[in-house]
N, C-alpha and C positions, 0 to 999 in steps of 0.2 A: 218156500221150503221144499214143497214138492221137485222143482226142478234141480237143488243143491242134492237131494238125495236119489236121484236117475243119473243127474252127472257122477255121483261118486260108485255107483253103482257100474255104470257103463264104460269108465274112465278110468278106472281106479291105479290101475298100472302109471299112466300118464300125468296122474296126479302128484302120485308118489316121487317120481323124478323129478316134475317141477317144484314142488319141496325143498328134496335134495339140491338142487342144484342155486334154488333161495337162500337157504342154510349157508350153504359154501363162499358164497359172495358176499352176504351181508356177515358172514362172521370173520371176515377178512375185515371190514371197515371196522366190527364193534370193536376190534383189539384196541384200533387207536382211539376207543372214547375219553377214557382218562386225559387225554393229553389236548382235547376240546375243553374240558371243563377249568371254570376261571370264579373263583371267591364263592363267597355264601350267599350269594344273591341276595342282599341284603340292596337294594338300591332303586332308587325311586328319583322319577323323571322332575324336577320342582327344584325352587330357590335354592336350595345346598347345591346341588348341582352346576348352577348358573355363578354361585360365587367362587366354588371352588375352579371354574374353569378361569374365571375375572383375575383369581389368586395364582392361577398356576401361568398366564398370558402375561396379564398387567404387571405384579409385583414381584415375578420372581420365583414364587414357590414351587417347590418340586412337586412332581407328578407323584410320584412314591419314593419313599426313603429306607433302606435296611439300617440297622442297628447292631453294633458291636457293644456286647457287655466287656470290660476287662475286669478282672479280679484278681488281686495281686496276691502271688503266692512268695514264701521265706526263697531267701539267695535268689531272687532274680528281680534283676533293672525292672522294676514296675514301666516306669516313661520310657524305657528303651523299648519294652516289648509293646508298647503304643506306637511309637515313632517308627516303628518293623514294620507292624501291619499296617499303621498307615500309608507308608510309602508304597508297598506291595499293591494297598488296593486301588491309589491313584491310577494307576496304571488298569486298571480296567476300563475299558473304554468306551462303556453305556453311561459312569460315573461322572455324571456333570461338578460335584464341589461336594469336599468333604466338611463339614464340622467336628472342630477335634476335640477335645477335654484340654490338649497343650493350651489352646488359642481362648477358651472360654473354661472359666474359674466355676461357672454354677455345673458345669459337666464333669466335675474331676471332684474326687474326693480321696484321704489318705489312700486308703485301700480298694478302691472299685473307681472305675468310671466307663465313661460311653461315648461312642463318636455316630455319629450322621452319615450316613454315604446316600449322597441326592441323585436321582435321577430324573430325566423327563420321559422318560418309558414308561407306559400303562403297567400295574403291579401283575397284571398276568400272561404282559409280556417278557416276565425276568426270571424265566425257568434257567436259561445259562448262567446270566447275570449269579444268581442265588449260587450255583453250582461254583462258579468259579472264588466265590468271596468264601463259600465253607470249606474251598479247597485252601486258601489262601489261611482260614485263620484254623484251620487244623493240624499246621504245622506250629504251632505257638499253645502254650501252658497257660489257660484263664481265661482264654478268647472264647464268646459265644456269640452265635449268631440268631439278629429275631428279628421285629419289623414287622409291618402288616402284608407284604408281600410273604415272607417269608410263611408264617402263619396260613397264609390262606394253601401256601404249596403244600403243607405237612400237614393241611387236615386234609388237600385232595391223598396222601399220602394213606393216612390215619383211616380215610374213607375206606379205600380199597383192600386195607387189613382186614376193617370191619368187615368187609362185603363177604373175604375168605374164611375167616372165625364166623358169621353166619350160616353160609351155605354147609361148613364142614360141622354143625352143630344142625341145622334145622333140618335140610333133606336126607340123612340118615333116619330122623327123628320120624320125618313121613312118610318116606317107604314102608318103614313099621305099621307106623299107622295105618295104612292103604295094604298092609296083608294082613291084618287083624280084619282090615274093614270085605274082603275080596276072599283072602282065606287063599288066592292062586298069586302067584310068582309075577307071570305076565301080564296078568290084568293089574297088578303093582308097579310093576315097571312105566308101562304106557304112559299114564300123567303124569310123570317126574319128566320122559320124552319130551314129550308136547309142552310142559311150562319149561324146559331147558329152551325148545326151540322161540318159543314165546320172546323170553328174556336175548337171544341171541339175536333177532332178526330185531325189537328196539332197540339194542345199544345201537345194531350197526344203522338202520333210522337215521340214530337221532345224532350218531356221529356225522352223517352227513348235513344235518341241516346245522350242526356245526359253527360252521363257517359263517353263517350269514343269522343266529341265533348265539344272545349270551345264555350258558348253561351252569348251572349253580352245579359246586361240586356233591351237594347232594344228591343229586339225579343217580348216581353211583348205588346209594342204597334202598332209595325207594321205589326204584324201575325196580330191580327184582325181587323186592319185599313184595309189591304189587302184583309184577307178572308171573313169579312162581306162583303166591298162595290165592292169586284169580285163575290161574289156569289151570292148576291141580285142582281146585275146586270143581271148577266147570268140569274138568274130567271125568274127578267121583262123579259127578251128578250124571253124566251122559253112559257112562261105562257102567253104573247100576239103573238104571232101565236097559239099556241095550241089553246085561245078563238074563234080565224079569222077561222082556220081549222074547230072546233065545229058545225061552225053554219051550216056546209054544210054536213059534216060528221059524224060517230057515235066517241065515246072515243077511240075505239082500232085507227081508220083510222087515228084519229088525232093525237094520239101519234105517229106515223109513219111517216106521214109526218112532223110533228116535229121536230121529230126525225133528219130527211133528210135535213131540211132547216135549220130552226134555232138550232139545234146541229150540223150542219156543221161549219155555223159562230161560233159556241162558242169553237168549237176543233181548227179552225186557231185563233180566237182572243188569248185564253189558250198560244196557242204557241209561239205567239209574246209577253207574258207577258213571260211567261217562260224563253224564249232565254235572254228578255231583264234582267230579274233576274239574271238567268247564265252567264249573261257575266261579271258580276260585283268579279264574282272570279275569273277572270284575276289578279285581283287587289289583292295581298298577304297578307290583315290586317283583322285582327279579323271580324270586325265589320261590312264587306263587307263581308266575307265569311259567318257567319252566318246568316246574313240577308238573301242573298242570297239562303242559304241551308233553312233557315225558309220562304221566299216566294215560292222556289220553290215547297217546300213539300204542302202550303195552297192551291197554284195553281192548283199543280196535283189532292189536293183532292176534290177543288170545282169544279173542270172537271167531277172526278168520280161521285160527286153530282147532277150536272146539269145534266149529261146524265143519271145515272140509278136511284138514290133516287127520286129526283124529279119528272120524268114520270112518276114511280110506286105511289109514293103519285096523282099525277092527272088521272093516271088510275083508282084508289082506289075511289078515289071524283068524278068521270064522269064528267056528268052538273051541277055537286051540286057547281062546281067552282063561277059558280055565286050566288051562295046562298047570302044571308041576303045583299042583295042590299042597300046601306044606301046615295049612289051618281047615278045622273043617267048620263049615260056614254055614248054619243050617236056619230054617223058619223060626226056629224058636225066638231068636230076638224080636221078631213081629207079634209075637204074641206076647211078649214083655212088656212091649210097648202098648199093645192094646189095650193088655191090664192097666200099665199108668195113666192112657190118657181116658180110660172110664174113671179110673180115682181121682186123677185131676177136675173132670167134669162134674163130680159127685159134691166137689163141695168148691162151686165156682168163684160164690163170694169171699170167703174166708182167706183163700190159696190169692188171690187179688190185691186184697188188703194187706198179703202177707209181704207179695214180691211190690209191692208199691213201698211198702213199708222198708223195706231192706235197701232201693234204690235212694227212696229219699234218706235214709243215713249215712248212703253214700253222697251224695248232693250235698250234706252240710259243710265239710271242708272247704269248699269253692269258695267261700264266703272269704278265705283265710289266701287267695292264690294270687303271687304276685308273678306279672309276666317282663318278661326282660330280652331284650336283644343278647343273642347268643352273640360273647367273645371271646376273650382268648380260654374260658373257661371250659369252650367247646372240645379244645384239644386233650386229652391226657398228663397229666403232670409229669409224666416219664418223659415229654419232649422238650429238648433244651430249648426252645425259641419259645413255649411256656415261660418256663422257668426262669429264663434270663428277662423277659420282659417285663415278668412278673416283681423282679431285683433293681429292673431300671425305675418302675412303677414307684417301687418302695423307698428308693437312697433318691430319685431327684425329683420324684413327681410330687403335688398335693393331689391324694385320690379324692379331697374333698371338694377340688374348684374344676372349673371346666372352662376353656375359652370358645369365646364366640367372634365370628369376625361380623362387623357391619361395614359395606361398601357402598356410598353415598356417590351418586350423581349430578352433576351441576353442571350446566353450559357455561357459568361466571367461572372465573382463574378463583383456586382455594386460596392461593396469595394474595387476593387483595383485599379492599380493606371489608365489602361484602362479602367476599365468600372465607377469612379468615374469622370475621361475625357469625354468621353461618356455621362453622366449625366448631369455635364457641360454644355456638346453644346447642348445638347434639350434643355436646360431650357434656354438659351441664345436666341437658334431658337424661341420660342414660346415665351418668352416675348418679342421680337423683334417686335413682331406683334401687329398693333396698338391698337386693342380694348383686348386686354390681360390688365388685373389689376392688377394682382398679381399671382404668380407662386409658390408654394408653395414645397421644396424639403429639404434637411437636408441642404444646403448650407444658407438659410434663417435659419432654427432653430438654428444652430450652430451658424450663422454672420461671417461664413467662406466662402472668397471669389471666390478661388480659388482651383482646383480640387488637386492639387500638397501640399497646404496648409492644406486639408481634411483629404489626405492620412496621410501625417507628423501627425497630430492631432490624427487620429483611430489609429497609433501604439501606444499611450500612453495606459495605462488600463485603468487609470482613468476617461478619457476624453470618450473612447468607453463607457465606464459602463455606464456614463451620460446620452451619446446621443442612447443607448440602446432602450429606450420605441421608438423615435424617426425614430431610423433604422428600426423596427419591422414596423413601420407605411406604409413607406415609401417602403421598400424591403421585398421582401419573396418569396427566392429560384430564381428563376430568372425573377421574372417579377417586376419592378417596377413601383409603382403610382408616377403620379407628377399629382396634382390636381390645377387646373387654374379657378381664378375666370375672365369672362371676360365682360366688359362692353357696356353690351346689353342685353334686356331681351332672352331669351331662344326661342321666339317665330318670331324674327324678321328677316325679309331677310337677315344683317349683319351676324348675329347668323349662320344660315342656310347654307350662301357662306362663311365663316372662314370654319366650318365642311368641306364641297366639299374641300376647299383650303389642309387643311391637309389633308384629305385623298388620297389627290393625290402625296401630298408633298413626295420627296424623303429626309428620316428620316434614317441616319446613321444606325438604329438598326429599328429593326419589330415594329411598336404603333398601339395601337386598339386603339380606340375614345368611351367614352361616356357622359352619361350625357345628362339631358333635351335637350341643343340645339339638339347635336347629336340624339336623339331621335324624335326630331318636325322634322329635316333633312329627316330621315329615311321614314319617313310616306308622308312627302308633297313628295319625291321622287318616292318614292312607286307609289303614286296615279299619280302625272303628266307624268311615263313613262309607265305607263300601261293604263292611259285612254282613249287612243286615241286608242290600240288593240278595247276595250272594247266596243266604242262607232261603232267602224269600224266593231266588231261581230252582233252587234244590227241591222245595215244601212243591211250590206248585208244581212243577215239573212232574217230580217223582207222583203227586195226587193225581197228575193228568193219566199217566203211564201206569201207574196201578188201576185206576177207575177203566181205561178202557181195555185193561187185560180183563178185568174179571165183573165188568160190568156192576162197579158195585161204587157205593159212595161210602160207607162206614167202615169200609176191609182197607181202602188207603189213608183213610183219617186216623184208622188205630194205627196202622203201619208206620205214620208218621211221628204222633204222638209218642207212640212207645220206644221209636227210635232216639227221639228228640230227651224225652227222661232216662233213657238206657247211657246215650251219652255222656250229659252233664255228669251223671253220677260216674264214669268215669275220669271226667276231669276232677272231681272231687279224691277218688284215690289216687289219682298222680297228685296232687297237692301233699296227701298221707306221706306217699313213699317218695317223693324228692323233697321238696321244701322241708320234711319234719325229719328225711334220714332216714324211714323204716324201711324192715330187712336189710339194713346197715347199706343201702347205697346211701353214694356220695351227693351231699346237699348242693341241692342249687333252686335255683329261678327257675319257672315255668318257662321254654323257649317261647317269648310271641308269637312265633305264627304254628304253635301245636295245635292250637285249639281250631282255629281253621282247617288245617292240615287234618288232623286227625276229624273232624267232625264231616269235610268234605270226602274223604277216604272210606269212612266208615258207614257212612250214610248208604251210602251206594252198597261195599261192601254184603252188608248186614242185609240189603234186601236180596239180597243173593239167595238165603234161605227162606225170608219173607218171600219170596215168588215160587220156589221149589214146594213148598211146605203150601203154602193157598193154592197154586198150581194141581194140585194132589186131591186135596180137599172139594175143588172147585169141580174136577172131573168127576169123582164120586157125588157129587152134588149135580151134576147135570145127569146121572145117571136115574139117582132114588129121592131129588129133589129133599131130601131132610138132613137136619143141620149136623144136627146131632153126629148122626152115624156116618156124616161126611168127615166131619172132624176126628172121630175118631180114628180110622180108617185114616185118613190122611196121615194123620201124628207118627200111627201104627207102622206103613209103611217106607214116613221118610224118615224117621227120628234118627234112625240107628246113621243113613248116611248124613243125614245133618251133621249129626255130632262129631262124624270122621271128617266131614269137611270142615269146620270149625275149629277141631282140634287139630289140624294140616295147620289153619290159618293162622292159629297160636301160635304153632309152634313153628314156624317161619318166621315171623316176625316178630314174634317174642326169642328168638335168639337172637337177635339184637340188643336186647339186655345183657348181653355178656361181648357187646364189644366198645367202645373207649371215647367217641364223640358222644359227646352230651347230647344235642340235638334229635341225633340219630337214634340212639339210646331211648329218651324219652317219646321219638315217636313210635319205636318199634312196639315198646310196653305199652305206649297207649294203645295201641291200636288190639295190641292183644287182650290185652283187659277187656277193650270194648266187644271184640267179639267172643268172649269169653261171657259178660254179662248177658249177651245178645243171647246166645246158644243154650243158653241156661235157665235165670231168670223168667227173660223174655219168650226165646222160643218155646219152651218145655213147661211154662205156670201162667203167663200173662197172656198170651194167645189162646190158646183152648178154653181158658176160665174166661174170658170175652166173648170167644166165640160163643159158648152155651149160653152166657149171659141175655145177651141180644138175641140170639136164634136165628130164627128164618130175616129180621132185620138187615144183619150181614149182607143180604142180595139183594136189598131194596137197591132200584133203580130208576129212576122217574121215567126213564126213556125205554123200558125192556117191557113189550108187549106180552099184555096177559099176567105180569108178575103180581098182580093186586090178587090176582085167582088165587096164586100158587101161596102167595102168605097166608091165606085161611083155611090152607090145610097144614095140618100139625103132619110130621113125618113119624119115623118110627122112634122114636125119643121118647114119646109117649105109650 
């Protein structure tokens, strides 16, 4: 650290231009991020994968497919404006075969119906494709356009509103904050700087690795929920000691000791964000790995910011930090704080039992939280490819059944009189099974019962020529589809335990499994055998990284613990305010991966002030070695920026609450709840009322020579 603050010291001119001239180039790449980013990363490496490529190869099916809603309005040709736009969009020439409503009776209804446009183009390769079909059916009355391509473009779409309704709501919100907290114009300004340049130099990152990296379009809002409200943080925290330093010091001394103190706290806090990011690609699905790979990369570089942009900007400005003074900013809050954290300590037990007591009634809802793969729910109901989806969903789908495909392997021909046997007992095995509705194989298309009776039948010519389209469905070379519809939605525990059931089932011949259930299977698997690695990388980790900052074994045990029940209890008020509606948002499912997401995010986050706040404590305690009067004094002088970093972090990411993906939505508020209980709660009643509890304990350390002396002397507490 010593040599980071001689180089900024010595260099600083030179620094500054390297910067500048960083800025300039990687904010050229970040423009094009949005246009890297592809689905919700919702997607995991495993059987759904291997069937759906067998299905998209062997039998035909499209890679992705958009959908036309029609809805027929008074004085106009309903099938004429069908037969319009279908003609029109044959002619697109990514559109391998259309499915029409004319051609098939279960797709047309009096008044509404829908057509298929197939493609073998990956769905996040149809950004023109999309553009040319909504060009195509926005000259026609009743035409809507939807699909899962379609949907995935309009929430990258929906994202990048949200990101602008964010920023134009949160960072007004914390330049306030930050001259309430500063009281000068400049020293205001600076961390908004430095988390702009943050957030600028990852997009442009992570657009480049782009190319050779699938990037979930959430990456859009959680890179700068993350990198503003961690690098405004890290700011507050650096730009109030460097003032404290000032007043005693010249600008180089202070950047030094700076430097040493609070960029010490900010390179462990970094690392507990860090770790808790990384561990979350344990977890093998898109959406976790990217986030993941996009917090780590904002992390590392708000590090880079905080320690050398940042000094060299307050090197550059001296004293002029306090320039245009517009609040006047005086000791007295130090002494407010003194007062509370003696009153806190006066009655440690009580204040203990009281903030334990208040988290665990937040904790009881959890009991009550169902999690669910975000879908088309994600988007806003104000966008038509919602909404028309949502009308195909209703006039032709059962929202009650879900198909499954199984694709069977066999060296033997299916047509003989083995492997038509063979055929037989699967489709027996699996309709056998209660929530199976229908099973669908050439024995149903034919109304031939029997395997013996099928064969007899296929030597005719006539009969095979018949059931020809039908075999081709069905068989091709040695795998065969048997497509099952079964009775239960695709997202539900039934759903979920049939998959586990046959996957484990011994099946006369090799069956891969796919299909939505098999797909929702794959994913809630994924996450429920890897989270507990994930959670158990975080725990030790962050115990390692706090024990060897401050030499202590029961300061990172609390720090964990109280992080761990500060949590859950905020998964329990998102359960309150989404699943039940309160403060009138709109009901929904807990997103499945919130709870990792925010718990990996926050974990880290939260030790931000855990280390600033012990950091403080820890120095006055190497000073007058008593617990007491460390504690207080620590509380005393970091509380007031705690509470402005804190409330930056709120209100960052809690203006996310006011923009229109559910997902995104739900994480923003989590996170801000969590550090809202964190900041409050936790830092300001459960911490001090601990620390006095334990005492001199706090610094037991089996390995710190002489420490057995130091706990048999009481400090001045007594």
């Amino acid at each position: 650290m010593n040599s980071i603050a001689s180089a900024i010291v010595k260099a600083n001119k030179k620094l500054l231009f390297f910067w500048l001239a960083i800025v300039v180039v990687f904010g050229y790449f970040a423009l094009d991020l949005p246009s890297k980013l592809e689905g919700d990363g919702f997607r995991t490496a495993g059987e759904y994968e291997d069937v759906e490529e067998t299905l998209n190869d062997q039998f035909g099916f499209p890679k992705s497919s958009i959908l036309l809603l029609f809805e027929a309005h008074e004085d106009e040709d309903f099938q004429g404006t069908i037969t319009g736009v279908l003609n029109e969009v044959k002619d697109v020439s990514a559109i391998t075969s259309v499915s029409s409503p004319l051609d098939d009776a279960s797709m047309f209804k009096e008044d509404v119906a829908y057509a298929s446009l197939n493609m073998d183009e990956e769905p996040e390769d149809m950004k023109a494709v999309i553009k040319e079909v909504r060009s195509i059916a926005g000259d026609y009355t009743g035409v809507s356009v939807t699909g899962a391509p379609v949907i995935s473009e309009d929430i990258n779409k929906a994202s990048q509103e949200d990101l602008k309704t964010a920023e134009l709501i949160g960072i007004p919100v914390a330049l306030v904050i930050l001259l309430f907290a500063f009281g000068s114009v400049v020293a205001s300004i600076v961390p908004v700087i430095v988390g702009a340049v943050t957030v600028i130099l990852a997009f442009g990152v992570l657009t480049l690795m782009g190319d050779s990296v699938n990037l979930s379009v959430f990456l859009l809002n959680v890179v700068p929920m993350v990198g503003l409200a961690l690098s405004i943080d890290f700011a507050l925290l650096f730009i109030n000691r460097y003032r404290e330093e000032l007043e005693s010091n010249g600008p180089a001394a202070a950047i030094r000791t700076t430097i040493l103190t609070a960029g010490r706290s900010i390179l462990f806090s970094a690392m507990c964000v860090f770790i808790g990011l990384g561990a979350m690609m344990v977890i093998q699905i898109d959406i976790f790995l990217t986030i993941a790979l996009g917090g780590m990369v904002v992390v590392s570089i708000a590090v880079l910011t905080a320690l050398t942009l940042l000094p060299a900007i307050l090197f550059l400005i001296g004293e002029n930090i306090n320039k245009w003074k517009v609040i006047r900013v005086g000791q007295s809050s130090v002494e407010r704080w003194r007062t509370f954290a003696r009153w806190v300590m006066k009655r440690p037990i009580v204040l203990t039992l009281v903030a334990l007591g208040v988290l665990v009634v937040g904790i009881i809802p959890i009991q009550n939280m169902n999690l669910s793969i975000p879908t088309i729910e994600s988007l806003p109901e104000s966008y038509e490819s919602r909404a028309a989806y949502e009308s195909i969903e209703e006039e032709f789908l059962n929202p009650d059944q879900s198909q499954v495909y199984l694709v069977a392997k066999s060296d033997q021909d299916w047509l003989s009189e083995e492997g038509l046997e063979a055929w037989q007992q699967l489709k027996e095995e699996v309709a056998d099974e209660e929530l199976v509705e229908s099973v669908s194989t050439l024995f149903s298309v034919s109304e031939i019962g029997t395997s013996d009776e099928l064969y007899q039948a296929l030597q005719q010519e006539q009969v095979q020529s018949q059931l020809e389209p039908a075999i081709n469905r069905f068989v091709q070379d040695e795998q065969l589809l048997i497509p099952v519809v079964i009775d239960t939605e695709a997202d539900t525990d039934k759903a979920q335990q049939l998959m586990r059931e046959w996957n484990e089932k011994d099946w006369n011949v090799e069956v891969q499994i796919g299909g939505q259930p098999k797909f929702n299977q794959e994913i809630y698997d994924e996450i429920y055998d890897k989270v507990g690695i994930s959670v158990a990388i975080i725990l030790g980790s962050t115990f390692t990284i706090l024990m060897l900052a401050f030499k202590s074994i029961l300061i990172p045990l609390k720090a964990i613990f109280m992080n761990v029940i500060g949590l859950t209890s905020t998964f329990g008020v998102l359960v309150l305010l989404f699943q039940n509606g309160l403060l009138g948002l709109e009901e929904a499912d807990i997103a499945l991966v919130l709870p990792v997401l925010v718990f990996s995010l926050v974990f880290g986050l939260s030790m931000d002030y855990e280390v600033f706040l012990i950091s403080r404590i820890h120095e006055f305690y190497q000073e007058t070695k008593d617990n007491h009067y460390s504690t207080v004094e620590g509380l005393a002088n970091t509380s007031k920026i705690i509470t402005s970093a804190a409330l930056i972090m709120i209100v960052i990411t809690g203006a996310f609450a006011f923009t229109n993906v559910m997902p995104v939505k739900q994480i923003g508020i989590g996170i801000a709840i969590a550090i809202f209980i964190d900041a409050t709660i936790i830092r300001l009643l459960l911490v001090p009322s601990l620390m006095k509890l334990l005492g001199e304990l706090n610094w037991w350390f089996p390995f710190k020579k002489g420490h057995s002396k130091k706990m048999k002397k009481e400090g001045r507490s007594n």
